[in-house]
C-alpha positions as a LaTeX table, in Angstrom:
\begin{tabular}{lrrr}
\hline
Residue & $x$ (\AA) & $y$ (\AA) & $z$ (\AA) \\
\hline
Unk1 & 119.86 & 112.29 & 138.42 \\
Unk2 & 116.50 & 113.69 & 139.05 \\
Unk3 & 115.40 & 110.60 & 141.40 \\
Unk4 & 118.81 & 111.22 & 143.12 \\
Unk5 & 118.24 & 114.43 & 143.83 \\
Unk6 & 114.37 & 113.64 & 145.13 \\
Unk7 & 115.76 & 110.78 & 147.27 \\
Unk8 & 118.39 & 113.07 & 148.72 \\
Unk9 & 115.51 & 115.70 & 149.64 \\
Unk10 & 113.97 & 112.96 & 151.50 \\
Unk11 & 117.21 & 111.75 & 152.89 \\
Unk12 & 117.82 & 115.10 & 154.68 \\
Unk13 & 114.30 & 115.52 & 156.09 \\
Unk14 & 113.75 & 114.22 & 159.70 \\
Unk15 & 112.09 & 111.51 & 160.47 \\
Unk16 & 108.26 & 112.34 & 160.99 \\
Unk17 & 108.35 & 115.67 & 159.50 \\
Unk18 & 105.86 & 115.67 & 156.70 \\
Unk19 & 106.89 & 117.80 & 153.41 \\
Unk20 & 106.04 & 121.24 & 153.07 \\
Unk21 & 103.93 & 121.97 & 149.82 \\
Unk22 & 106.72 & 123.59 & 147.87 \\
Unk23 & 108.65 & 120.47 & 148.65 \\
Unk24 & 105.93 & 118.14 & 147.91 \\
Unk25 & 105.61 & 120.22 & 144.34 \\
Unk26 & 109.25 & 120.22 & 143.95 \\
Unk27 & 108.70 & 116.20 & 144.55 \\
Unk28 & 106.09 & 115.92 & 141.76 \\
Unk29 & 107.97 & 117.97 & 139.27 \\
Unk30 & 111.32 & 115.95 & 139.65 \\
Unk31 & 108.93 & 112.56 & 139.11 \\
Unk32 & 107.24 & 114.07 & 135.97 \\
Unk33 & 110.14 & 115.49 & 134.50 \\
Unk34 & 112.02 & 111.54 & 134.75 \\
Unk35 & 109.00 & 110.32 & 133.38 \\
Unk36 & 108.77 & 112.48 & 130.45 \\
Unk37 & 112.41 & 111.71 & 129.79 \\
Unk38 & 111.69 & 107.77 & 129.97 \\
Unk39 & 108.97 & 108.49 & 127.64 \\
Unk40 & 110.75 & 110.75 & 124.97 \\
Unk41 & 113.77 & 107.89 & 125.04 \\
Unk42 & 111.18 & 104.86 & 124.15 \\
Unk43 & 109.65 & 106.70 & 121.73 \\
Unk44 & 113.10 & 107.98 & 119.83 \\
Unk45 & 114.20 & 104.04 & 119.82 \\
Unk46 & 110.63 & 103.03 & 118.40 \\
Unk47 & 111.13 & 105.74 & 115.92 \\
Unk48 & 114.75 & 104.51 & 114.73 \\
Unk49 & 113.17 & 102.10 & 112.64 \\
Unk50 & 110.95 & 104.40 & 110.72 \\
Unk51 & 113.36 & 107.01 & 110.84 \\
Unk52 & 115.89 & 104.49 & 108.64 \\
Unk53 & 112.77 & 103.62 & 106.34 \\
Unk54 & 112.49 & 107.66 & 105.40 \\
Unk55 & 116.30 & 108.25 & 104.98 \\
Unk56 & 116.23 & 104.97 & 103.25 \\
Unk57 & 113.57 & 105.76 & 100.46 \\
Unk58 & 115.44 & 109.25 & 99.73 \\
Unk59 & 118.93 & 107.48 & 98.90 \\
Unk60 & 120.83 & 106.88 & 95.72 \\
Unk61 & 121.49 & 103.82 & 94.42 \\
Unk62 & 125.04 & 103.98 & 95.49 \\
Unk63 & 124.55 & 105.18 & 98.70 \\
Unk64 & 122.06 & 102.42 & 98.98 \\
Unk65 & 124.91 & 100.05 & 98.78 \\
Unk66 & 127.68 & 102.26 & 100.49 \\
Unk67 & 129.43 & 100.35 & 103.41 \\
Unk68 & 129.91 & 101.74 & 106.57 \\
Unk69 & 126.00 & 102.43 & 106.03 \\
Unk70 & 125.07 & 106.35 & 105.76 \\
Unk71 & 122.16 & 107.35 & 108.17 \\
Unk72 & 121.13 & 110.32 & 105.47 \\
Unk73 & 121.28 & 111.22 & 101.84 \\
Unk74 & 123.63 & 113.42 & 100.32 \\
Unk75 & 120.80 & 114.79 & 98.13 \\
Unk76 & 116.70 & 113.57 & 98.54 \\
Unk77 & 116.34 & 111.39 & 95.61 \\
Unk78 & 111.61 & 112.06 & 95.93 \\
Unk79 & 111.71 & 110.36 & 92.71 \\
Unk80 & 112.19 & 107.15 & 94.56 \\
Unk81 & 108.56 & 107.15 & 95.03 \\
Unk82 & 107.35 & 107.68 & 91.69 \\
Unk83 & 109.63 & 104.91 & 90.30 \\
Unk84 & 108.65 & 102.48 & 93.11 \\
Unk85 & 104.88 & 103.23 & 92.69 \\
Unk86 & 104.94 & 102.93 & 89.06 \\
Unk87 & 107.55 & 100.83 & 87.74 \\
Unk88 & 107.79 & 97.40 & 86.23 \\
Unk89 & 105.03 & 96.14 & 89.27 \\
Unk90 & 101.28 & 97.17 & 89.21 \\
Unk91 & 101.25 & 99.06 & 92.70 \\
Unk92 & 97.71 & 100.93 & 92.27 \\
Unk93 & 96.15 & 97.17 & 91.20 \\
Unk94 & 97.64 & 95.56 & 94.06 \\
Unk95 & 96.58 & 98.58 & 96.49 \\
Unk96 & 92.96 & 97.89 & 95.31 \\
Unk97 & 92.91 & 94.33 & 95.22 \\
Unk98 & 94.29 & 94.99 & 99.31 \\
Unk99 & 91.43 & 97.33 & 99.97 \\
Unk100 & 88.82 & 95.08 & 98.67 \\
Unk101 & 90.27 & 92.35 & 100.55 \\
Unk102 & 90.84 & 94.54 & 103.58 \\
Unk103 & 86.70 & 96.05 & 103.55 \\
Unk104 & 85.28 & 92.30 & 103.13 \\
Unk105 & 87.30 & 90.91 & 105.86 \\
Unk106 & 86.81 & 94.10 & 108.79 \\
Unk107 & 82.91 & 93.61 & 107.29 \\
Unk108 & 83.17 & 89.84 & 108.07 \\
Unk109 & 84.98 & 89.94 & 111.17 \\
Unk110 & 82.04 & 93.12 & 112.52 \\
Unk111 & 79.21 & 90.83 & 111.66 \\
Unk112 & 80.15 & 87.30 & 113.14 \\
Unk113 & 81.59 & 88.56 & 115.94 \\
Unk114 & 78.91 & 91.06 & 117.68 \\
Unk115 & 76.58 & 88.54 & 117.73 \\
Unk116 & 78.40 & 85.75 & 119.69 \\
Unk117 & 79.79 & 88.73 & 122.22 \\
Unk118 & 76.11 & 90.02 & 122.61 \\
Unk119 & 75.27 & 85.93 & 123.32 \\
Unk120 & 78.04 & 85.44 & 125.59 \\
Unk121 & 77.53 & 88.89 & 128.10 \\
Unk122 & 73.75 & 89.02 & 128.01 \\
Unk123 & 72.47 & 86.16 & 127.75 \\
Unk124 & 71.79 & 83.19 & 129.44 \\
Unk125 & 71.90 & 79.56 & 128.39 \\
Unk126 & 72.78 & 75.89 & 129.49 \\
Unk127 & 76.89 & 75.44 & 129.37 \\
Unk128 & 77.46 & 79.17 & 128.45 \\
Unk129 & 80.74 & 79.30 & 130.61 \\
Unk130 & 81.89 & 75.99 & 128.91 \\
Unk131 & 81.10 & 77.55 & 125.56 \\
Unk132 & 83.07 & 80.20 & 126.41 \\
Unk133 & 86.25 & 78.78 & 127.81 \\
Unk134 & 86.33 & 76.56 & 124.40 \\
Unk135 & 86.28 & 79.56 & 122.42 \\
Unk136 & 88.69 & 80.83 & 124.46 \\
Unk137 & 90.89 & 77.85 & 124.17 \\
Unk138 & 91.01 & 78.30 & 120.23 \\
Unk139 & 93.33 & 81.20 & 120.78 \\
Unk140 & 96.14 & 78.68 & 122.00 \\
Unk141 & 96.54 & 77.25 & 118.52 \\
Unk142 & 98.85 & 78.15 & 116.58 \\
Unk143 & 97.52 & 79.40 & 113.53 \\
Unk144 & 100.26 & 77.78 & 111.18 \\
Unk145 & 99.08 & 74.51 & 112.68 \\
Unk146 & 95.48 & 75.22 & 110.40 \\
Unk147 & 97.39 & 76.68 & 107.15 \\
Unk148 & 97.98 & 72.54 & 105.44 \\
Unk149 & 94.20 & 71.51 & 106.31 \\
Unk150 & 93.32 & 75.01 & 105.12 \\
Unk151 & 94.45 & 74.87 & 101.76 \\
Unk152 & 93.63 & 71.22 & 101.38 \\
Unk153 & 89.89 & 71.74 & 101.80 \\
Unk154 & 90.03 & 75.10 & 100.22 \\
Unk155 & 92.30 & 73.58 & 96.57 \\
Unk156 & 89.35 & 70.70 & 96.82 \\
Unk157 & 86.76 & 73.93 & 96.74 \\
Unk158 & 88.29 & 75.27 & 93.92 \\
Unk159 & 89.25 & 78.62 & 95.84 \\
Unk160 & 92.79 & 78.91 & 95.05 \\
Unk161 & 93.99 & 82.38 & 93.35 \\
Unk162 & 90.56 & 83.49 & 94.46 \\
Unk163 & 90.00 & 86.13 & 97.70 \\
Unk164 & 87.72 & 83.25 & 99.47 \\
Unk165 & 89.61 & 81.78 & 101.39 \\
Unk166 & 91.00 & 84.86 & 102.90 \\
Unk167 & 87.53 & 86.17 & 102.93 \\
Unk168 & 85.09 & 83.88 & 103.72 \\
Unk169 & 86.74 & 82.57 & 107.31 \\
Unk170 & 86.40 & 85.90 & 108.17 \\
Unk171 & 82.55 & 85.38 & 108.61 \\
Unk172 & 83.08 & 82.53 & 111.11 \\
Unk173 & 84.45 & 84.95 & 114.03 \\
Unk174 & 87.65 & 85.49 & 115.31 \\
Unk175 & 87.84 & 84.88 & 119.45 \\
Unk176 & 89.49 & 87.90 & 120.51 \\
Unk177 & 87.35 & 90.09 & 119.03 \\
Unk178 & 84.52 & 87.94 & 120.05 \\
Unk179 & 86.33 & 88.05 & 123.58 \\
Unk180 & 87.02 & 91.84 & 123.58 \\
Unk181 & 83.97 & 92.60 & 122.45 \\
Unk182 & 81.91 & 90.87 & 125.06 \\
Unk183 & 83.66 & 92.23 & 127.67 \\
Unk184 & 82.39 & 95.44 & 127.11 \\
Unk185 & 78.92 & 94.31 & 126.67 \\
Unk186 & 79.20 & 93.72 & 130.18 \\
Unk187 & 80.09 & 97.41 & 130.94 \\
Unk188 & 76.98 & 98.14 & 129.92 \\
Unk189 & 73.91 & 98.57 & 132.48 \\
Unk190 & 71.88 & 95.88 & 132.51 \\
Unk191 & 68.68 & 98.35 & 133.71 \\
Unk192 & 68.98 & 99.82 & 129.79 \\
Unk193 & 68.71 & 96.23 & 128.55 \\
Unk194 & 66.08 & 95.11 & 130.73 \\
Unk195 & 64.06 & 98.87 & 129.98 \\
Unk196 & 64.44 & 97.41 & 126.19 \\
Unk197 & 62.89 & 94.55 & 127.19 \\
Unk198 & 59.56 & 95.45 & 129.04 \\
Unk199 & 58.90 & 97.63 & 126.07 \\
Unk200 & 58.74 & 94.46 & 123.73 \\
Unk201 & 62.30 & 94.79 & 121.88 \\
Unk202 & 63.60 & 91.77 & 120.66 \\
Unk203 & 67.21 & 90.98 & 121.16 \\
Unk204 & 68.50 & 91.69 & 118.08 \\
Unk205 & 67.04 & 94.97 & 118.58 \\
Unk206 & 68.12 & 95.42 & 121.88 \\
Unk207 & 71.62 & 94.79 & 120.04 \\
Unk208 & 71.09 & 97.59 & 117.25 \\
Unk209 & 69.42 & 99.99 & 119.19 \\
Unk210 & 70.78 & 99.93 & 122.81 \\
Unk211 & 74.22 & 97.96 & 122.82 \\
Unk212 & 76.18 & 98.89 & 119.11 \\
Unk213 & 75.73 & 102.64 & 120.07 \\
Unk214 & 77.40 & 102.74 & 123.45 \\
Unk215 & 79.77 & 99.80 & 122.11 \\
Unk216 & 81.48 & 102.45 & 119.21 \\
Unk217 & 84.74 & 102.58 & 121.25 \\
Unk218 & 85.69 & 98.70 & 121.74 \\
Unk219 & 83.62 & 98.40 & 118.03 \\
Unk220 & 86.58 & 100.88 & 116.69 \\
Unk221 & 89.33 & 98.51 & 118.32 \\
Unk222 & 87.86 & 96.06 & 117.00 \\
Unk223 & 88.11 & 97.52 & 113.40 \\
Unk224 & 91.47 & 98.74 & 113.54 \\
Unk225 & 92.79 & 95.77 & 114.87 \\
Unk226 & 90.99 & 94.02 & 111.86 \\
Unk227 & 92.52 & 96.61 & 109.48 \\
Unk228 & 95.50 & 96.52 & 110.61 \\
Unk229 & 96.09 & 93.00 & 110.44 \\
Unk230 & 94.39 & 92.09 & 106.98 \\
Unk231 & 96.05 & 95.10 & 105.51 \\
Unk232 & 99.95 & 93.79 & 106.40 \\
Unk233 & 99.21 & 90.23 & 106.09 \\
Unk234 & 101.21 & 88.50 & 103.69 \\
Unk235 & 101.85 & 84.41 & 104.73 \\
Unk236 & 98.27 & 83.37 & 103.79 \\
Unk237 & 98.15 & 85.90 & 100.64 \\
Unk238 & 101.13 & 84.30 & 99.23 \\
Unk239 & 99.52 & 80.69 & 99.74 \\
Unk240 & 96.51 & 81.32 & 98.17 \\
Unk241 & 96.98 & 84.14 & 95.69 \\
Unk242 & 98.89 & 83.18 & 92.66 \\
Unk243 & 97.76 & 85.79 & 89.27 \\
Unk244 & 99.69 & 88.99 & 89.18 \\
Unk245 & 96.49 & 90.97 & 88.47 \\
Unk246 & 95.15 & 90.03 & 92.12 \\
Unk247 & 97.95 & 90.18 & 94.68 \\
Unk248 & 98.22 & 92.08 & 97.01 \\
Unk249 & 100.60 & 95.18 & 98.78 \\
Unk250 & 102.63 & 93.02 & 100.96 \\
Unk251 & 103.37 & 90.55 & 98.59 \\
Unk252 & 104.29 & 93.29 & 95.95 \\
Unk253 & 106.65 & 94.55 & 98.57 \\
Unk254 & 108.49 & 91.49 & 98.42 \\
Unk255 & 108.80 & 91.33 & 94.77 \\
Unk256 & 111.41 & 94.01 & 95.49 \\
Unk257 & 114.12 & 91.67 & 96.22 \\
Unk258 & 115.80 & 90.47 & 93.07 \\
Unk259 & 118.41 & 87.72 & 92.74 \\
Unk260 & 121.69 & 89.70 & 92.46 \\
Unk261 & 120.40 & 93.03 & 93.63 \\
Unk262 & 117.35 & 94.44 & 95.55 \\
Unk263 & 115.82 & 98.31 & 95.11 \\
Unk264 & 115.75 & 98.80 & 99.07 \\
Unk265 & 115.51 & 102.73 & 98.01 \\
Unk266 & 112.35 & 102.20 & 96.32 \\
Unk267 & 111.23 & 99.30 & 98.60 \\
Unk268 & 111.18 & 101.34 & 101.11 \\
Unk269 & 109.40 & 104.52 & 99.37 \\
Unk270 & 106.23 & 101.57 & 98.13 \\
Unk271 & 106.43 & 100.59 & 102.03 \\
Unk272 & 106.07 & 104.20 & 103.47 \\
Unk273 & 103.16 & 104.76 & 101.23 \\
Unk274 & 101.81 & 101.53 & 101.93 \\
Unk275 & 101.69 & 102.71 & 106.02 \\
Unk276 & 99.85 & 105.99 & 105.20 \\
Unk277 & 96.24 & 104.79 & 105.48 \\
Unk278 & 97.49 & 103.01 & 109.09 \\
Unk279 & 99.14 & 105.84 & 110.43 \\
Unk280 & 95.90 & 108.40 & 109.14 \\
Unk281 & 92.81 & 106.12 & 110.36 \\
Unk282 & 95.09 & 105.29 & 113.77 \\
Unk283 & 95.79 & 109.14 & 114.24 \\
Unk284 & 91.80 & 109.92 & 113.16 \\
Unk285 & 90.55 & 107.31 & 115.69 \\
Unk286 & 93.27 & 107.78 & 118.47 \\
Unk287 & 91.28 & 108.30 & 121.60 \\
Unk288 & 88.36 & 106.01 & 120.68 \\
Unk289 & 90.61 & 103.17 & 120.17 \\
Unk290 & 92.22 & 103.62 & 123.01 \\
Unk291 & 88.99 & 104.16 & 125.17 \\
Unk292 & 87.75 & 100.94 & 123.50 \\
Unk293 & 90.59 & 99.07 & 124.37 \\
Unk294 & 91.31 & 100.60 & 128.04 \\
Unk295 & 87.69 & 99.39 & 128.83 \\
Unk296 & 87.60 & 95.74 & 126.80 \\
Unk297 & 90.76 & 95.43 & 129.31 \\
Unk298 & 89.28 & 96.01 & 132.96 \\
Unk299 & 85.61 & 94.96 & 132.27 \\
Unk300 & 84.07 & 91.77 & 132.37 \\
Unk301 & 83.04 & 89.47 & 134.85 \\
\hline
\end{tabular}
């Protein structure tokens, strides 16, 4: 209705006659306005979801399992949470066993990745671009193809219902942070590198000292995408970790579902809690993660 209106502004205009300002405001307003409205309708069906989560978690058990499904509660059953958290499954165990699993991997995944992106945008060496494009080319398999090879070298190691394997290929690099990463290297002056250089720094400390503290933004991305992922992954856990005492969140999660009847109420109270430390570091970080990944997007070269 609001583009309508605009259009029919412009419709009744002569031709040639250029807009006054109060019509050129009146323009603007009528575009911002439809935006806003786009926006606040994609963001109320991305919320649906979440919003069915927090109505779900504060149901009864028989209005769990009422049919036509009831959007809200009759009365906020909070003890949902307590019972989900600390019932028959060791919640605060497997929330530890995530975080430990979570820190080693975004450590793993900082370390072997800088490196190779500091290699690839600054410096120069024989087959560089081939290098690259092969690293690049990893990305296009799928990583279910790797998960029977995986396990068979990793059972032969003696690393099943241990964290190494979901660890320690963390410290080989992962290409799109690699990729990411060394695109915004290449944001980065090359005068401040070369400065570095005629004073005597080595590389690596041209690395510590000149590139990781303009590099915080696409380093945050980096992290958060790390986080993010290790924290909700779940195929690979369930492959490789078997003892009750060291599983992890997600796979607790799915413990939930029984054989005759499933706790969604409480499922879904462990799975809102579970998002918190997501939703708090995305919120803390907001703008730097999206800096860092606005300018890993239009750099490079």
């Amino acid at each position: 209705m609001l583009l309508e209106t605009a259009a029919k502004s412009a419709r009744t205009r002569p031709p040639g006659t250029p807009m006054t300002s109060a019509q050129a405001e009146r323009v603007r307003q009528i575009r911002r306005s439809g935006a806003y409205i786009l926006l606040i309708i994609s963001s109320a069906v991305f919320l649906l979801p979440f919003l069915w989560m927090l109505t779900t978690s504060l149901k009864s058990d028989a209005e769990n399992l009422a049919f036509p499904p009831e959007w809200f509660p009759t009365s906020f059953n909070w003890d949902n949470y307590v019972k989900g958290w600390s019932g028959s499954l060791p919640f605060t165990q497997f929330l530890l066993n995530t975080i430990v699993i979570t820190a080693l991997s975004m450590a793993g995944n900082l370390i072997s990745c800088v490196l190779p992106a500091y290699a690839f945008a600054r410096m120069r060496a024989r087959a560089a671009g081939f290098m690259f494009a092969a690293l690049m080319a990893t990305m296009m398999i799928p990583r279910e193809i790797t998960l029977v090879p995986k396990f068979l070298m990793f059972s032969e190691l003696g690393w099943v219902d241990t964290y190494l394997p979901l660890v320690v290929p963390e410290f080989f690099g992962v290409a799109l942070y690699i990729f990411l990463l060394r695109q915004f290297f290449t944001t980065i002056p090359q005068e401040l590198i070369d400065a570095a250089r005629i004073d005597g720094a080595s590389e690596l400390r041209i690395l510590w000292r000149v590139m990781l503290p303009l590099a915080k933004p696409a380093i945050a991305a980096i992290c958060l995408f790390s986080f993010v992922g290790n924290w909700n992954q779940y195929l690979e856990n369930s492959i490789y970790l078997r003892s009750m005492e060291k599983i992890t969140l997600a796979q607790g999660l799915g413990m939930f579902s029984g054989e005759y009847v499933t706790q969604y109420n409480q499922m879904m109270a462990v799975a809102l809690v579970s998002m918190l430390p997501i939703l708090i570091i995305f919120f803390l970080a907001q703008k730097t993660f999206i800096r860092g990944v606005t300018l890993t997007g239009i750099a490079g070269r």
